[in-house]
N, C-alpha and C positions, 0 to 999 in steps of 0.2 A: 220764833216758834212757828209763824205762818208757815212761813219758808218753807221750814222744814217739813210740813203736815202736804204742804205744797209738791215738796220731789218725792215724800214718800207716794205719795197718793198717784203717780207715774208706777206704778206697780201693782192689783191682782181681783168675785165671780157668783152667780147665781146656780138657778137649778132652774126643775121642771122642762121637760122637752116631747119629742118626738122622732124616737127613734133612740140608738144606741148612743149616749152618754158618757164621755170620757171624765171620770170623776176626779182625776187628777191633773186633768187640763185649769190653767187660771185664766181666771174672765175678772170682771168689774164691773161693779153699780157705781152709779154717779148719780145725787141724786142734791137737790133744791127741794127744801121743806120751808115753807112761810109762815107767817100769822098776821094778820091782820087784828089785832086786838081792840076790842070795843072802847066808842068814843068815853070822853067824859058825861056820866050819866046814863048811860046808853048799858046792854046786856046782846047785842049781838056785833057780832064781828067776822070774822072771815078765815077759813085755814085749807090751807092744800100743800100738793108737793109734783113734782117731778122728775120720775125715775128712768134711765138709761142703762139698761140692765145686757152687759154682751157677754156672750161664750167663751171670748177671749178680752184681752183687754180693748179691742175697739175695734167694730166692722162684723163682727158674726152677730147680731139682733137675739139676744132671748129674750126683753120684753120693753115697748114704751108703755110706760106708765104714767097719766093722766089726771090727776083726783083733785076732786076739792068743793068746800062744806062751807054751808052756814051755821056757825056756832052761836050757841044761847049759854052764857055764863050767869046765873041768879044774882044777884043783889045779895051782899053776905055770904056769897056762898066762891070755895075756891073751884067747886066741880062745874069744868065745862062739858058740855052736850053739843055733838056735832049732827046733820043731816045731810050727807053729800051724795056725790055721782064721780066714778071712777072709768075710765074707758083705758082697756089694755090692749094690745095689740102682742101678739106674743110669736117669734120665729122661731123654725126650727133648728137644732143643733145640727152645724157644718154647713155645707154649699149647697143647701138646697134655700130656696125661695117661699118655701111654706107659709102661711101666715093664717093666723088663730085670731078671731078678736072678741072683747069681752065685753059685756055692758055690767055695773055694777053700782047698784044704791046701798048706802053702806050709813048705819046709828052708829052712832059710840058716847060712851061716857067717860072723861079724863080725869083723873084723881090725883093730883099730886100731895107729898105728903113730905113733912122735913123730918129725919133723928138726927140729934144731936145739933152742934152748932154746925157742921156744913156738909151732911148727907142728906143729899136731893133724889127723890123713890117720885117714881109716876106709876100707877097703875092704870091701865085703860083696855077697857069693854068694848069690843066691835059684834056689831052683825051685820053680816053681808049678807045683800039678793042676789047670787050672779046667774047672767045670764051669758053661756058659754057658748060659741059655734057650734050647733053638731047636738046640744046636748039641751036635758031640760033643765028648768031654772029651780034654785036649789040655795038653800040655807049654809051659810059657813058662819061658827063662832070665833072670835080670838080673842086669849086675854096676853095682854103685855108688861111686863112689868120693868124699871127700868132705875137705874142709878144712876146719878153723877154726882162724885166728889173732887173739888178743885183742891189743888196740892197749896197753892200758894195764896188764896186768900179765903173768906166767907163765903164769899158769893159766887157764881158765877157771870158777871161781869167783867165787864172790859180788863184786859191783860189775865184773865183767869186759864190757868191749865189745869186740866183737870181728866179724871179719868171717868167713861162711859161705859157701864156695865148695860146690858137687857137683857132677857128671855122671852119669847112667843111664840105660844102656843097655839095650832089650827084645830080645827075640830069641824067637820060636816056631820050635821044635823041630817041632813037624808045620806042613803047608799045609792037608790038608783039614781043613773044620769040619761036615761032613756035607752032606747037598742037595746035593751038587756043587758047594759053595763051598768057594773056596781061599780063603789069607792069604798073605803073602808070610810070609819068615822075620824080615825086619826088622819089626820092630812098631811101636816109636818110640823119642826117645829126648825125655830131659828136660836141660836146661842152667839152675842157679840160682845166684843170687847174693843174698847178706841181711846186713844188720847184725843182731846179736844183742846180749842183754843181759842178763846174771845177776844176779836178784833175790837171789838164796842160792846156795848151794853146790850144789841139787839142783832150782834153779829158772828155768829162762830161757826168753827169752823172743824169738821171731825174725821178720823183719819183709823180703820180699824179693821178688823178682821171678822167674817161670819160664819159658824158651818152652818149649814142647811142640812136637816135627818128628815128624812120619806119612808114610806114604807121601805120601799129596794134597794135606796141609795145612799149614800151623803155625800155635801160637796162643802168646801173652804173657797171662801170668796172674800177680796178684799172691799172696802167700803171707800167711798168719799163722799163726805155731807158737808153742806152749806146749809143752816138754818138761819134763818131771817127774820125777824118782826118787823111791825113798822107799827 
């Protein structure tokens, strides 16, 4: 099933740009999410990720993505609380050399939650500070909400295939971004679906499709994720 998540994953795209947008061109995210999960005893531990987000499948740049948090998990408690810093770098669509970069501190609260004997819901709460090229610094909400159910056993554990549902939602908190440019409040939202695949207990592996809705736009982009704990 690696394999397989493996050759598919050799096929398809993000959004956000500068300049005129080919919505039915396929690009690809590629992306390493980690965890560092707290010692024994212990309530802080570690999370970030790394995103390689192209216009096409590999060589047109729309965004390096950088992040990563010190998490506070409570004692008794399943909700982790993260505190991080994000640095984006974002290129423009086609042959031009453009480059956007971002600085961003970003809270969030992670909720996960079980129904049933093997339906697995995350819910999670972001707010971001970003501070953008060009522009003033400004408040973004997100909530995320997210599923996975593995076909073949309880858990999601090692040899587990399973399937990966989300929803997330953006929302800016201010409209002005300086110059007398506005945003709307709606920012976008993203809608995913993936088959997934756990190599080990702390290792999988996810293979799926996104559209991405803007005010103007929407785009279909394919996914490839590696999640890791340790």
């Amino acid at each position: 099933m690696g394999r397989i998540l493996l050759a598919a994953a050799l096929s398809f795209i993000t959004l956000t740009a500068f300049g005129q947008i080919d919505e039915d061109k396929t690009g690809a995210w590629y992306m390493l999410m980690w965890t560092k999960n707290p010692a024994a005893g212990s309530t802080i531990g570690l999370q970030g990720d790394i995103q390689h987000r192209n216009w096409d499948l590999g060589g047109d740049l729309e965004q390096l993505l950088i992040r990563g948090g010190v998490t506070w998990t409570p004692h008794g408690s399943s909700t982790k609380y993260t505190l991080g810093y994000a640095h984006i770098t974002s290129g423009a669509y086609g042959p031009s050399d453009a480059r956007s970069r971002e600085h961003r501190i970003y809270q969030e609260a992670l909720v996960p939650q079980k129904l049933g004997e093997k339906t697995f819901l995350t819910h999670r709460f972001r707010l971001e500070q970003r501070d953008v090229d060009g522009q003033d610094t400004r408040n973004r909400f997100r909530y995320f909400i997210a599923m996975n159910y593995p076909f073949n056993q309880a858990t999601l554990g090692k040899g587990a295939v399973y399937l990966s549902l989300y929803n997330e939602l953006f929302i800016n908190l201010e409209q002005d971004i300086g110059g007398g440019r506005k945003v709307d409040y709606f920012d976008r939202n993203r809608a995913y679906a993936a088959l997934g695949y756990s190599l080990s207990d702390t290792s999988r592996l996810q293979f799926g499709y996104m559209h991405q809705a803007l005010d103007n736009f929407g785009k279909g982009q394919l996914q490839f994720n590696w999640i890791q704990s340790f």
